[in-house]
MOPAC internal coordinates of N, CA, C and O (Angstrom, degrees):
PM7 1SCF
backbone

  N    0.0000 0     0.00 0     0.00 0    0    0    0
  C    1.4392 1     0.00 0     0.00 0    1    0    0
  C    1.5171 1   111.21 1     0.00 0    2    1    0
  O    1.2310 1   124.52 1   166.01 1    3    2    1
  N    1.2468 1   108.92 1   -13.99 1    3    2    1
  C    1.7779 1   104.16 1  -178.39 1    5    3    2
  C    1.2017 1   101.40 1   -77.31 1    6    5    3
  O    1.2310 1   116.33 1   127.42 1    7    6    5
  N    1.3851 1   124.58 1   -52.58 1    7    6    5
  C    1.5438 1   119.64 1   178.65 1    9    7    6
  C    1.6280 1   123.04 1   -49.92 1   10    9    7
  O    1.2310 1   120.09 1   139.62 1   11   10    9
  N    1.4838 1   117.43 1   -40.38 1   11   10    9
  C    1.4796 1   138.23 1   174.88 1   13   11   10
  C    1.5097 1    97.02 1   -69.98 1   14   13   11
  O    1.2310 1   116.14 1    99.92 1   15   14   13
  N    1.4297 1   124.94 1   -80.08 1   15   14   13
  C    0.9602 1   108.51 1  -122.03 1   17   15   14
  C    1.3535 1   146.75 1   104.88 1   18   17   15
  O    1.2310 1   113.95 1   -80.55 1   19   18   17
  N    1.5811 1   129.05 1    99.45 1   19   18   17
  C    1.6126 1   130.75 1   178.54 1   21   19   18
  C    1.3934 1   123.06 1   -58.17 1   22   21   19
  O    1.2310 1   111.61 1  -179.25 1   23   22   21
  N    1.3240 1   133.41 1     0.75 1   23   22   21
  C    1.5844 1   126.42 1  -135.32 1   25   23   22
  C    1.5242 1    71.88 1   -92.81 1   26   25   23
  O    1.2310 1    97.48 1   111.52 1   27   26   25
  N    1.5434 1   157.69 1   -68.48 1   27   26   25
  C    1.2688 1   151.65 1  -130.78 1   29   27   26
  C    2.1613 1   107.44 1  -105.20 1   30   29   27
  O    1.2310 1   136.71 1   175.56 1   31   30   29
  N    1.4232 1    85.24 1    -4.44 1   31   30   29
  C    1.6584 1    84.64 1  -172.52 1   33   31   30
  C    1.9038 1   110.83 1   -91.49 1   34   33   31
  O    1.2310 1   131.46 1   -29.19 1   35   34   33
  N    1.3727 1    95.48 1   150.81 1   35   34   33
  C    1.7173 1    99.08 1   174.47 1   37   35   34
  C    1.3118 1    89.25 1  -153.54 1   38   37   35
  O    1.2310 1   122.49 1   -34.69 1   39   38   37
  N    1.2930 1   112.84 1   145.31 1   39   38   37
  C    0.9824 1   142.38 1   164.93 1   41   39   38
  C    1.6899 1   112.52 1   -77.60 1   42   41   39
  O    1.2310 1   118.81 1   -35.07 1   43   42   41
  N    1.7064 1   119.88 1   144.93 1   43   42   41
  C    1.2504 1   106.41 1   170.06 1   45   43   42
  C    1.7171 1    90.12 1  -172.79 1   46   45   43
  O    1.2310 1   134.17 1   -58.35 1   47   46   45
  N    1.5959 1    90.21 1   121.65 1   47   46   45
  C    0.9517 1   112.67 1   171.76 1   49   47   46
  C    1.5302 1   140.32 1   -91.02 1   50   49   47
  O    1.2310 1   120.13 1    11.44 1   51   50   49
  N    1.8422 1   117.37 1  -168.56 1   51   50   49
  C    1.5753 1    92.43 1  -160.36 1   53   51   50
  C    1.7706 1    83.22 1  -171.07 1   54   53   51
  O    1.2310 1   124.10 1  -128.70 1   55   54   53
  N    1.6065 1   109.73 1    51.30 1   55   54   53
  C    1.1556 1   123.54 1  -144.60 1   57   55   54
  C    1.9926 1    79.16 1  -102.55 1   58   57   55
  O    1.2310 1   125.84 1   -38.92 1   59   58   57
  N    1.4069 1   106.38 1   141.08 1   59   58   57
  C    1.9608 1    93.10 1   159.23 1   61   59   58
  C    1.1824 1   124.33 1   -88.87 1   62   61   59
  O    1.2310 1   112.93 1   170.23 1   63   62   61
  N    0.9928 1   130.96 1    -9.77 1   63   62   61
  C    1.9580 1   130.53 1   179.27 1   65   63   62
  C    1.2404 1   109.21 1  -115.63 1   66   65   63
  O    1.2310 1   119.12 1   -18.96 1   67   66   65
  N    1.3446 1   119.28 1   161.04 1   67   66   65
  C    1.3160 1   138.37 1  -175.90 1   69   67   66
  C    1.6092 1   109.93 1   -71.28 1   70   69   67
  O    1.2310 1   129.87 1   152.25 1   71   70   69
  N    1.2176 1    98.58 1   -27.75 1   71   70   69
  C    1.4176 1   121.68 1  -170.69 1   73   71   70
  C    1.8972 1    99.43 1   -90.05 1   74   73   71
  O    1.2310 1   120.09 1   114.27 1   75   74   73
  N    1.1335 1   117.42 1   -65.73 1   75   74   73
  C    1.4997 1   101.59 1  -175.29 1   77   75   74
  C    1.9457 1   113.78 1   -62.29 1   78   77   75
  O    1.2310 1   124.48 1   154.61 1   79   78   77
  N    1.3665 1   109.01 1   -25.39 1   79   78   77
  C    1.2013 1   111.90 1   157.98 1   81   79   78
  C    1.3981 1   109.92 1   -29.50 1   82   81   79
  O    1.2310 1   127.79 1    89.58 1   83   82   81
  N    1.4508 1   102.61 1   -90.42 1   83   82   81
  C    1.5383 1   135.97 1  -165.13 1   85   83   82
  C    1.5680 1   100.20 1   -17.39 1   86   85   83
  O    1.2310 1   128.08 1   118.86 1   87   86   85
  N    2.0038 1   102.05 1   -61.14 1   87   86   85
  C    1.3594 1   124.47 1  -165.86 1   89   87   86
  C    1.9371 1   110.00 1   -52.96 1   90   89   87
  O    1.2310 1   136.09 1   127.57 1   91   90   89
  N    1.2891 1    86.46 1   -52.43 1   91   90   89
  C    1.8229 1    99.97 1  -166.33 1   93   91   90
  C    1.5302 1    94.04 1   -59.01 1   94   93   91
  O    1.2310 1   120.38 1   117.22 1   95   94   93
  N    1.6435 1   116.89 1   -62.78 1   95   94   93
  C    1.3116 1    96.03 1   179.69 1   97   95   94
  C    1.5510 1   139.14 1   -63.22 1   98   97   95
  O    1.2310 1   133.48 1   174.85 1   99   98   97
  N    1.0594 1    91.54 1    -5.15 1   99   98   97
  C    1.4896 1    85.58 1  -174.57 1  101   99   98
  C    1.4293 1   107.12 1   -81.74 1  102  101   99
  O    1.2310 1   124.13 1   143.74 1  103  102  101
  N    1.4947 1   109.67 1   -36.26 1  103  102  101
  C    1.4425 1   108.07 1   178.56 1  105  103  102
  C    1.8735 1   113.61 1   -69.99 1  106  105  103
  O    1.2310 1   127.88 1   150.51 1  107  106  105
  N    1.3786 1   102.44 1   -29.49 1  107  106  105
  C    1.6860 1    89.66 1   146.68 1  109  107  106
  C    1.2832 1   143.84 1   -13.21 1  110  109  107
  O    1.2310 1   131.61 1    99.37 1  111  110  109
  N    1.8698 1    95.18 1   -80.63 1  111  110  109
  C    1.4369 1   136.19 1  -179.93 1  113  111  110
  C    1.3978 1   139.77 1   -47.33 1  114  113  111
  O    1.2310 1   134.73 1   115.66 1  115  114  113
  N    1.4830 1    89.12 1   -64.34 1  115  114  113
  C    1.2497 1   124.93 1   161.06 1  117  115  114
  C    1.4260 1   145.00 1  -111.23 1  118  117  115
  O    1.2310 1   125.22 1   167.56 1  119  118  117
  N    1.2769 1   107.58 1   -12.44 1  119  118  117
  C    1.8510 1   139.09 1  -179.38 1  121  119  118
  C    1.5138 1    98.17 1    98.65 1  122  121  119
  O    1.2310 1   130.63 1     7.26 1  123  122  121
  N    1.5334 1    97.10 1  -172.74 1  123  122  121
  C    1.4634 1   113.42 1  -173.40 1  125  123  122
  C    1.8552 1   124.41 1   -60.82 1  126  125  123
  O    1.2310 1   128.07 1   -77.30 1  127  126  125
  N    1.5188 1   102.08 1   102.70 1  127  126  125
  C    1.4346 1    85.57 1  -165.53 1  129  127  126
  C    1.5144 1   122.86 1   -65.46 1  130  129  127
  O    1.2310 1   117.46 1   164.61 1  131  130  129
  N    1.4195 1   122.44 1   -15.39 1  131  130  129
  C    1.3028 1   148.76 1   173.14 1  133  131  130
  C    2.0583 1   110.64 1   -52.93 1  134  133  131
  O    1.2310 1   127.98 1   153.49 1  135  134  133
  N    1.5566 1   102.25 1   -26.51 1  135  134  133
  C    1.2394 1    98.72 1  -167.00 1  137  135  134
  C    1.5925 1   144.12 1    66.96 1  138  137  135
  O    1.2310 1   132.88 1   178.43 1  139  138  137
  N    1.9160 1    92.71 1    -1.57 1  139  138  137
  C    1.1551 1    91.06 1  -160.78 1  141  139  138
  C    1.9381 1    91.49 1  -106.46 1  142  141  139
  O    1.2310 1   114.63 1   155.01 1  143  142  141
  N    1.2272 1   127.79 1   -24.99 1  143  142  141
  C    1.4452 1   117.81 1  -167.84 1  145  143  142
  C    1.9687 1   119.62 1   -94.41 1  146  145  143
  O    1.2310 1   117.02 1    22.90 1  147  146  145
  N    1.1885 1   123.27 1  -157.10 1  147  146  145
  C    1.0133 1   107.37 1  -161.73 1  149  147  146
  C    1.9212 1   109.27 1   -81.54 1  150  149  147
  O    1.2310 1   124.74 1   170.58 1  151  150  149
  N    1.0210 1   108.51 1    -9.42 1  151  150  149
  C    1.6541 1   114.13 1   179.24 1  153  151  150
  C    1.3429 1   109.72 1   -86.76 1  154  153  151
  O    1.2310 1   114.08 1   171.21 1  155  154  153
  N    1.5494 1   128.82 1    -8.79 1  155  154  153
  C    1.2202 1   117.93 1   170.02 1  157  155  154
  C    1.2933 1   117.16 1   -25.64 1  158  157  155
  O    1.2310 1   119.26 1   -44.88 1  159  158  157
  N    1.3685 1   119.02 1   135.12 1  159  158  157
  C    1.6862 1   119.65 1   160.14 1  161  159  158
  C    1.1788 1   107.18 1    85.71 1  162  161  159
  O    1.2310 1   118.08 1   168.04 1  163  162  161
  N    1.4350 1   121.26 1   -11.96 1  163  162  161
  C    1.9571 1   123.83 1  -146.26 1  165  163  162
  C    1.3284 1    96.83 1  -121.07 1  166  165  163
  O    1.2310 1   120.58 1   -92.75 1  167  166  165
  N    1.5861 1   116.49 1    87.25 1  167  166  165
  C    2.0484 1   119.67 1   161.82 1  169  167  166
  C    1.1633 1   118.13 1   -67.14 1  170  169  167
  O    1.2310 1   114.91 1   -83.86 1  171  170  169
  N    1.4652 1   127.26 1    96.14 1  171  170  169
  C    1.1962 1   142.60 1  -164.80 1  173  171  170
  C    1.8894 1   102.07 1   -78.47 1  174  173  171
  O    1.2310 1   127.75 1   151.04 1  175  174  173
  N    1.3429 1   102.69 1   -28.96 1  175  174  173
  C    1.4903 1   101.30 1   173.14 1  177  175  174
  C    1.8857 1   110.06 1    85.32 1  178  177  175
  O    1.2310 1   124.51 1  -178.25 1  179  178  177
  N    1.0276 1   108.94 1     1.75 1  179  178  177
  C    1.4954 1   123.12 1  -160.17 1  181  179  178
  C    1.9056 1   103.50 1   -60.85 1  182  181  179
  O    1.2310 1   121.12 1   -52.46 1  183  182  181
  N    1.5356 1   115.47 1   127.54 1  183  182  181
  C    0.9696 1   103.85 1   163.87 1  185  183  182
  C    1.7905 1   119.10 1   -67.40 1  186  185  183
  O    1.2310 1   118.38 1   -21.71 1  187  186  185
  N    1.1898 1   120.70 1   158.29 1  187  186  185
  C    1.5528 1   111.33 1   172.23 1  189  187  186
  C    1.1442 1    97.48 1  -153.89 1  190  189  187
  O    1.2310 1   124.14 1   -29.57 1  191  190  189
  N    1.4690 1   109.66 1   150.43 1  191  190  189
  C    1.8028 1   148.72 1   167.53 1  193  191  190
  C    1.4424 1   100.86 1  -131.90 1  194  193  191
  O    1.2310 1   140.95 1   -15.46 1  195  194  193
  N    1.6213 1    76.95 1   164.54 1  195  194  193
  C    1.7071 1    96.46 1  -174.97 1  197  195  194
  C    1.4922 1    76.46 1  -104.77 1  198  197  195
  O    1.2310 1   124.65 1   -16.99 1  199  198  197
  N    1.5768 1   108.69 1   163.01 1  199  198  197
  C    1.7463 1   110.96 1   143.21 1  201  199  198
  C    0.8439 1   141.39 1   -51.90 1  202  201  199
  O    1.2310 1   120.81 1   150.87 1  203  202  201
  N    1.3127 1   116.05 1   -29.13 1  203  202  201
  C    1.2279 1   119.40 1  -171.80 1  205  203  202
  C    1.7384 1   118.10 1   -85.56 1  206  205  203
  O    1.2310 1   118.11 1   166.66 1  207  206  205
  N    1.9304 1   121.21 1   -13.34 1  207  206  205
  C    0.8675 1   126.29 1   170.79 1  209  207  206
  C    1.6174 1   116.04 1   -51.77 1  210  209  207
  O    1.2310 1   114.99 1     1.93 1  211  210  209
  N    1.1914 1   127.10 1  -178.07 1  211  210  209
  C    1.8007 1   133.30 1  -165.24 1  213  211  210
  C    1.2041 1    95.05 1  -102.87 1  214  213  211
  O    1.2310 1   114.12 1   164.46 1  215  214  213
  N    1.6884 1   128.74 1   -15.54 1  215  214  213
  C    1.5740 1   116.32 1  -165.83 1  217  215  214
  C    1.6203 1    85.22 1   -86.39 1  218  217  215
  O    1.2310 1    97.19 1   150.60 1  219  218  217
  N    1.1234 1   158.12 1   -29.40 1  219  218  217
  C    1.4958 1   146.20 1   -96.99 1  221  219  218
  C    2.0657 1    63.58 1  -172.52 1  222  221  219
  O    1.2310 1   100.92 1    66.97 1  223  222  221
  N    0.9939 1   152.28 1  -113.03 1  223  222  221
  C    1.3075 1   144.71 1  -171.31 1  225  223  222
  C    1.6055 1   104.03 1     6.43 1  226  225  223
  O    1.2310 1   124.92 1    96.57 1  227  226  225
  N    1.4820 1   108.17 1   -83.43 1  227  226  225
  C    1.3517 1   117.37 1  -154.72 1  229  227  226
  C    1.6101 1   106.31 1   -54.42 1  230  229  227
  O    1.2310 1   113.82 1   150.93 1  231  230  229
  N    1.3045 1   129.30 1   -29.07 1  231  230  229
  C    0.9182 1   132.29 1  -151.14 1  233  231  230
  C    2.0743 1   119.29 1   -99.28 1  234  233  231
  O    1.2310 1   139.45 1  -175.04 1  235  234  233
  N    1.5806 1    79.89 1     4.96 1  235  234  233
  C    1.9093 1    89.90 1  -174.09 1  237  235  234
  C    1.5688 1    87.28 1  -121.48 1  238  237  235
  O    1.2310 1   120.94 1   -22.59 1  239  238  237
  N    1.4512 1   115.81 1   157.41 1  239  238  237
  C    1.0960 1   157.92 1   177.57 1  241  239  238
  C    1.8589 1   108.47 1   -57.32 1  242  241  239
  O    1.2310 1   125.11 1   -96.42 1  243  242  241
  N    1.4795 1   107.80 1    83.58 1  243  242  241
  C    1.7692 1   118.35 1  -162.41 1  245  243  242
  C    1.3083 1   102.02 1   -21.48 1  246  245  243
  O    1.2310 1   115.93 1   110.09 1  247  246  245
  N    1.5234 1   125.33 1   -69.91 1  247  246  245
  C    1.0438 1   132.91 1  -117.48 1  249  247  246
  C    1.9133 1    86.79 1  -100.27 1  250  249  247
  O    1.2310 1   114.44 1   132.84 1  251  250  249
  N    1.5738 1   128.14 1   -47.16 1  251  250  249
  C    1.2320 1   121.16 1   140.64 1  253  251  250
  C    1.7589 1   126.96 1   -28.67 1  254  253  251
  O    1.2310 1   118.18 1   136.04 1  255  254  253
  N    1.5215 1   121.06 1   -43.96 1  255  254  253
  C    0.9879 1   108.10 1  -178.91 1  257  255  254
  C    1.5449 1   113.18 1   -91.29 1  258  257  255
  O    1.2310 1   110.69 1   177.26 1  259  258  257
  N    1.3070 1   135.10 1    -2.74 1  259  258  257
  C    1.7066 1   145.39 1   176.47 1  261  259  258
  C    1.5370 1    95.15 1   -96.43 1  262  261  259
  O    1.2310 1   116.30 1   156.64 1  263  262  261
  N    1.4724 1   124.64 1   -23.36 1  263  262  261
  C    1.5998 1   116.79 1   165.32 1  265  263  262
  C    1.6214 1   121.76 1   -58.99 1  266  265  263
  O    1.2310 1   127.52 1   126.50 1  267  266  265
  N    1.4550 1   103.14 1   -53.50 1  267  266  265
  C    1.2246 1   136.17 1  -173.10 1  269  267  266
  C    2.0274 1   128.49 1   -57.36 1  270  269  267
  O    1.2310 1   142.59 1   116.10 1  271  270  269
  N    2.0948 1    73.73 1   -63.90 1  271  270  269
  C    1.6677 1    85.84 1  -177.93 1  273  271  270
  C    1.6487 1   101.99 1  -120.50 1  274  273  271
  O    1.2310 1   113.86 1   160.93 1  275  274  273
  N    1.1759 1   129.23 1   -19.07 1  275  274  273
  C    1.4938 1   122.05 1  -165.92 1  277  275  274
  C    0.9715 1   109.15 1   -60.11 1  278  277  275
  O    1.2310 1   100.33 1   109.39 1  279  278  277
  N    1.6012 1   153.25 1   -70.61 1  279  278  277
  C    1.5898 1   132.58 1   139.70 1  281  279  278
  C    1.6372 1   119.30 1    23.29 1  282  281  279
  O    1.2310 1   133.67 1   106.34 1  283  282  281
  N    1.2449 1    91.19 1   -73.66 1  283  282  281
  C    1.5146 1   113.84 1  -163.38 1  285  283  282
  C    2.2303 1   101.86 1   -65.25 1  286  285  283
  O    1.2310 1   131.30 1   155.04 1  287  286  285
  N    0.8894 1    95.80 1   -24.96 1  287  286  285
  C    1.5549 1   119.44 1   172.96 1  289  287  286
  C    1.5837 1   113.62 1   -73.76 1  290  289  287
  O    1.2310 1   121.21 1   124.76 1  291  290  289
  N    1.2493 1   115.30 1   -55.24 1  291  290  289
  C    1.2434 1   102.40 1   177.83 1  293  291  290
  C    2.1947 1   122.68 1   -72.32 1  294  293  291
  O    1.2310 1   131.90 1   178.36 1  295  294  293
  N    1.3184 1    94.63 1    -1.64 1  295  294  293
  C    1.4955 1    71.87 1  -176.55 1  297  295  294
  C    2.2023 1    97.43 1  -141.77 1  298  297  295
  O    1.2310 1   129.99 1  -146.26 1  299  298  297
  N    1.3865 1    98.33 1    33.74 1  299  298  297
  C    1.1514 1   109.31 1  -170.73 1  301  299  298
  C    2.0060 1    93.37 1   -99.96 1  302  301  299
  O    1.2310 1   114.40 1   -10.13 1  303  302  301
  N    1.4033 1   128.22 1   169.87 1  303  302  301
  C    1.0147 1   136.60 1   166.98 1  305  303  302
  C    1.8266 1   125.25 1   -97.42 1  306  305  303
  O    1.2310 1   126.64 1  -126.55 1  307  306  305
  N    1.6454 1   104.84 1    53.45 1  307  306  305
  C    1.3115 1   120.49 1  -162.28 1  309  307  306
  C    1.5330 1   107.60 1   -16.52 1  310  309  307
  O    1.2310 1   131.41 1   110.74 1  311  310  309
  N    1.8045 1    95.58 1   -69.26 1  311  310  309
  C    1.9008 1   108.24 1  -141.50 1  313  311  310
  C    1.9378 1    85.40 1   -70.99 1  314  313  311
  O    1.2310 1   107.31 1   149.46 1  315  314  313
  N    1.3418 1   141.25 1   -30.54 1  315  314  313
  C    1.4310 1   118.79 1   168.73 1  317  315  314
  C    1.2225 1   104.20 1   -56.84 1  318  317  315
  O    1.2310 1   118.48 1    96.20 1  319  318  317
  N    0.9998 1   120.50 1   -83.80 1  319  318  317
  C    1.3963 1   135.65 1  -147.33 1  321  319  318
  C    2.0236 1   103.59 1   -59.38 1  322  321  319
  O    1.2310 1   124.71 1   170.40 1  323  322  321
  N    0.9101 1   108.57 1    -9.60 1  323  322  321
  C    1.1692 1   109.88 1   158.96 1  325  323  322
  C    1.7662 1   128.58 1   -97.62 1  326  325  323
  O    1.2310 1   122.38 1   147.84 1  327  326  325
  N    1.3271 1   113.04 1   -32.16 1  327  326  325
  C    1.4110 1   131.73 1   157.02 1  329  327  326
  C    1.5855 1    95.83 1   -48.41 1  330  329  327
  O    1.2310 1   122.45 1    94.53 1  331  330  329
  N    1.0905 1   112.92 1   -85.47 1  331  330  329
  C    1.5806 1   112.97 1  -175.82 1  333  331  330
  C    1.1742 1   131.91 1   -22.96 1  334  333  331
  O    1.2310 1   124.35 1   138.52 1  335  334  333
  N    1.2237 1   109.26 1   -41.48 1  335  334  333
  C    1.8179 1   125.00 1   171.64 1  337  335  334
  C    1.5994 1   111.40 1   -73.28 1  338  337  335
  O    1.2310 1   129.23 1   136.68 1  339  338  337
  N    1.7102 1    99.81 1   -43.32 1  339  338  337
  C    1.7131 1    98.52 1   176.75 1  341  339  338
  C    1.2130 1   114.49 1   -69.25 1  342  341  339
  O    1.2310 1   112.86 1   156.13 1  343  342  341
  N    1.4840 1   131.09 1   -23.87 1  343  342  341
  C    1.1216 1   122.69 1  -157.39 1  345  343  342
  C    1.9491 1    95.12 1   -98.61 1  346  345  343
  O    1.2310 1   113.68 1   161.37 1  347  346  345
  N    1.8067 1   129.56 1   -18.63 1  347  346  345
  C    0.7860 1   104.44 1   174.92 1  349  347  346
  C    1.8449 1   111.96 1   -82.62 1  350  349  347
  O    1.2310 1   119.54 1   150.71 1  351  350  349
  N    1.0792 1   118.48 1   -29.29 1  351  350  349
  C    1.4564 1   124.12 1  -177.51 1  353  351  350
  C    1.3483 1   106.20 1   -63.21 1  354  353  351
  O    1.2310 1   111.70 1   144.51 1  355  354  353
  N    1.2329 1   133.24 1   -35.49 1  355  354  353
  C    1.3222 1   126.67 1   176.67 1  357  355  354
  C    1.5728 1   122.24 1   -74.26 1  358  357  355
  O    1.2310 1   126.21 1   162.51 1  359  358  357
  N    1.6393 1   105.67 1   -17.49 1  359  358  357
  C    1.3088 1   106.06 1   160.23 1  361  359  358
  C    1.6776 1   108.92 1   115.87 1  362  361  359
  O    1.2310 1   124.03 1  -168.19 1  363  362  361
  N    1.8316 1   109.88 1    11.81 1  363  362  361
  C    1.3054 1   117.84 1  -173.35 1  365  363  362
  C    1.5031 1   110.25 1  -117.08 1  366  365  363
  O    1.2310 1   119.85 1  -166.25 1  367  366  365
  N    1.2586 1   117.89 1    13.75 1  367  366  365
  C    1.6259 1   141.80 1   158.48 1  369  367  366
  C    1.3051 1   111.16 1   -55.55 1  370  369  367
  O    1.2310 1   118.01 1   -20.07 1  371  370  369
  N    1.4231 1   121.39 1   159.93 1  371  370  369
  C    1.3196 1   146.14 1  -162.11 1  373  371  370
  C    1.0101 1   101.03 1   -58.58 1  374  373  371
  O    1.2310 1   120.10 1   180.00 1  375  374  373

């Protein structure tokens, strides 16, 4: 990423719990909160969504995205697992 560059990257995930959400992004965000893997220490700054949010929805191909994730929609725990992601990108994460 030093050579690239963040300005065009987002992250978007496809995590099932509110909780592994929470985790992945944060290590996004801020690096590994665990301390133990290679992002320790390392704030990547990364925006992140889940898929299943409306910004990252509207923007894929319906009938591709009801192939893909709609399944995965009906028996997933949206409004956490979407809270979780908003609340780490907005900057109220672990």
């Amino acid at each position: 990423m030093d050579k690239v560059g963040t300005e065009d990257l987002v992250v978007i995930l496809g995590t099932p719990t509110a909780e592994s959400s929470e985790l992945y992004a944060t290590t996004m965000v801020d690096g590994d909160p665990s301390w133990a893997g290679a992002l320790a220490g390392t704030a990547l700054g990364l925006p992140v969504f889940h898929v299943t949010e409306d910004a990252v929805k509207q923007q894929a191909d319906a009938s591709v995205y009801d192939e893909q994730v709609g399944v995965a929609e009906m028996v997933l725990e949206l409004d956490e697992i979407r809270g979780a992601v908003k609340k780490v990108r907005e900057g109220n994460g672990a």
